[in-house]
LOTIPA-853138 format. One record per residue (C-alpha): x, y negated, z; residue in one letter; chain; residue number from 1. Coordinates in Angstrom, 2 decimals, padded with zeros to 5 digits. Layout:
% LOTIPA-853138
X / Y / Z / a / A / NUM
...
This chain:
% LOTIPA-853138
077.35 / -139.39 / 141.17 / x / A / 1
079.17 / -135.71 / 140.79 / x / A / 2
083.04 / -138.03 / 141.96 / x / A / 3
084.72 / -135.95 / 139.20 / x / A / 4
082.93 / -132.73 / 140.07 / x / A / 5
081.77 / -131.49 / 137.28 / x / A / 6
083.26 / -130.14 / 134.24 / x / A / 7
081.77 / -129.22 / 130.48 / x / A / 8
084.39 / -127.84 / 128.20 / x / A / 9
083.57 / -126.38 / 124.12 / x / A / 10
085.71 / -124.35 / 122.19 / x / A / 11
085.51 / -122.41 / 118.84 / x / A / 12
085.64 / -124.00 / 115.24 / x / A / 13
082.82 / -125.76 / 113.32 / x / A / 14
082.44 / -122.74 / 110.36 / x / A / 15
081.42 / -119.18 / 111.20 / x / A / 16
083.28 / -116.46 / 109.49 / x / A / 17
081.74 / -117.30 / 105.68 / x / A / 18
083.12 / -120.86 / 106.23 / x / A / 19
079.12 / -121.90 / 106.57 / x / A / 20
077.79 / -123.93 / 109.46 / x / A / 21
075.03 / -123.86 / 111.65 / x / A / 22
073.04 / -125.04 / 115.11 / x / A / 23
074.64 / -121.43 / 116.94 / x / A / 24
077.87 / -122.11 / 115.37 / x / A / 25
078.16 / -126.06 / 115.95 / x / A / 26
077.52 / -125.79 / 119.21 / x / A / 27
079.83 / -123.70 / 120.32 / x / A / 28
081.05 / -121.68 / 123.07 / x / A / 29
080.79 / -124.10 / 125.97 / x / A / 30
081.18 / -123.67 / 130.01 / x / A / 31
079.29 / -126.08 / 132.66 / x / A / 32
081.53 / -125.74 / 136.01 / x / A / 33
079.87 / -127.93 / 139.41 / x / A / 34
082.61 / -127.43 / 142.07 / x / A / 35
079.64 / -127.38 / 145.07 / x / A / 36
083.19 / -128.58 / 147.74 / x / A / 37
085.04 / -131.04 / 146.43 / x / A / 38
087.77 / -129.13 / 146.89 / x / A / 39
086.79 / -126.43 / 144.76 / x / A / 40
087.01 / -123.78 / 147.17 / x / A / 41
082.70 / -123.43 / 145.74 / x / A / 42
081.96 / -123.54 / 142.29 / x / A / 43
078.79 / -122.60 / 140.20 / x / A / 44
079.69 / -121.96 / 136.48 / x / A / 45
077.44 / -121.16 / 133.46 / x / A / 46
078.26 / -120.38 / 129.94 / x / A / 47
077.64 / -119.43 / 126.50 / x / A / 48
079.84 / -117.47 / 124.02 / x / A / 49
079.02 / -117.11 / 120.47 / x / A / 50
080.04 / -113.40 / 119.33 / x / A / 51
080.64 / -112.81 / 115.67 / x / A / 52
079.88 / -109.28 / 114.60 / x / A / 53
080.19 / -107.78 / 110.87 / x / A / 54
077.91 / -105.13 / 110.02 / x / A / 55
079.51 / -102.09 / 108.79 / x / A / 56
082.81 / -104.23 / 108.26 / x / A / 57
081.29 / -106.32 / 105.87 / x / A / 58
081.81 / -110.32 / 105.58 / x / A / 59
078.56 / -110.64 / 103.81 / x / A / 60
076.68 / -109.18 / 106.07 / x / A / 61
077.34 / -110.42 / 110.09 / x / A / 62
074.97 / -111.55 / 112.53 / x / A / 63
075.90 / -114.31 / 115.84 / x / A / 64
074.98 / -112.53 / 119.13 / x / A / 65
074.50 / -115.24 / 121.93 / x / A / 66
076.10 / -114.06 / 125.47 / x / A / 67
074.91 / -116.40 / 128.38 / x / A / 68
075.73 / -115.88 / 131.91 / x / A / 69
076.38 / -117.74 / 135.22 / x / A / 70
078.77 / -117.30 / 138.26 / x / A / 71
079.35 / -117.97 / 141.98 / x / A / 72
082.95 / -118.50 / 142.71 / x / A / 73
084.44 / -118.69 / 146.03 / x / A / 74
088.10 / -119.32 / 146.54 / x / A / 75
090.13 / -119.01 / 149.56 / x / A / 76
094.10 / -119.54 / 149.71 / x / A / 77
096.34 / -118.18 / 152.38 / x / A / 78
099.94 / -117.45 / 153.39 / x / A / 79
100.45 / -113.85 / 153.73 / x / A / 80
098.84 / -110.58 / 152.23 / x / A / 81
098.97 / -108.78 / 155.34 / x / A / 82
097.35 / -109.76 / 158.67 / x / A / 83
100.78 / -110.43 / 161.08 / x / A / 84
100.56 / -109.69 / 164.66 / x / A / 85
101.26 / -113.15 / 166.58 / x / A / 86
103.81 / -113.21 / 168.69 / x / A / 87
């Protein structure tokens, strides 16, 4: 049970830059986010982005470079910048 947890989100189009489809393009760039606290202050995220490249500036000739990666966020909130002297 990940109680609301976890997120996946896609984005990007269905087509690559030829209008043509395929496994690299269909899937997507996507992100997989696991907030380890429940209140987020934790959060492991991975991802994959889809990078269209033309070769020599040429639509007919591109190639898809995959970029994967993964993260370790930690998030802290507070009320002032500056540590305050107490009174």
């Amino acid at each position: 049970n990940f109680n609301d947890r976890l997120r996946i989100t896609r984005s990007g189009g269905f087509t690559d830059a030829r209008n043509q489809t395929s496994p690299q393009v269909l899937l997507g760039d996507w992100a997989l986010e696991w907030f380890v606290k429940p209140d987020g202050s934790l959060r492991l995220k991975t991802y994959n982005r889809n990078v269209q490249t033309t070769i020599l500036g040429s639509f007919n000739s591109y190639q898809i470079n995959q970029t994967v990666g993964a993260s370790l966020l930690y998030n802290k909130g507070f009320n002032t910048f500056f540590w305050q002297k107490k009174k």
